[in-house]
C-alpha positions in Angstrom: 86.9 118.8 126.1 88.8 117.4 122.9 85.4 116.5 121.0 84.5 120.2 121.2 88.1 121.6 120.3 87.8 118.9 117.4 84.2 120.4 116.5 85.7 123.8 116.5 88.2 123.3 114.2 91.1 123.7 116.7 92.9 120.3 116.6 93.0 119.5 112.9 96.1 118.5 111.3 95.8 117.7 107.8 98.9 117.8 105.4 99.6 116.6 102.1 101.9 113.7 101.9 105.3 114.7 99.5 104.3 112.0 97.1 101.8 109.3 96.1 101.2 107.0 98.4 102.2 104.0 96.3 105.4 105.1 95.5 106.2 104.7 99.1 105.5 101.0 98.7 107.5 101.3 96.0 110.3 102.8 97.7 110.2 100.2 100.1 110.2 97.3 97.7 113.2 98.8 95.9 115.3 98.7 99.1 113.9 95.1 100.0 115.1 93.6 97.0 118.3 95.6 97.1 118.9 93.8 100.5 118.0 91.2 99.7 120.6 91.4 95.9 123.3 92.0 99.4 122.9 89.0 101.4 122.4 86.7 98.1 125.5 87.5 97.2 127.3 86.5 100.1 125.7 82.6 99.9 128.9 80.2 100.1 131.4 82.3 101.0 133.1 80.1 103.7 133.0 77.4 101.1 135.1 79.2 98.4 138.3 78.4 100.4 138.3 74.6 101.2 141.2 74.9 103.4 139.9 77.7 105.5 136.7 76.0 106.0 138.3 72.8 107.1 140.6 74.5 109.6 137.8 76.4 111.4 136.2 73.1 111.9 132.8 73.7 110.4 
């Protein structure tokens, strides 16, 4: 049944994406390395207050 609705015509779905498709790779890269720009810059924050650190017992 769905070769011959297929052969017909009747189930194709075919739309254009909104962009290139690299740019979605792009996209994606962007917002990796903005993550990743986020955690970086917490690195060593329990260390930046010596007594706090000591007092949690870490």
């Amino acid at each position: 049944m769905i070769p011959i609705l297929i052969a017909e015509g009747a189930i194709v779905h075919h739309t254009e994406l909104p962009m290139p498709a690299i740019l979605y790779g792009v996209i994606a890269m962007i917002l990796f390395l903005a993550l990743g720009a986020v955690t970086w810059s917490y690195r060593d924050v329990s260390n930046r207050n010596p007594k706090r650190s000591q007092r949690a017992g870490h």
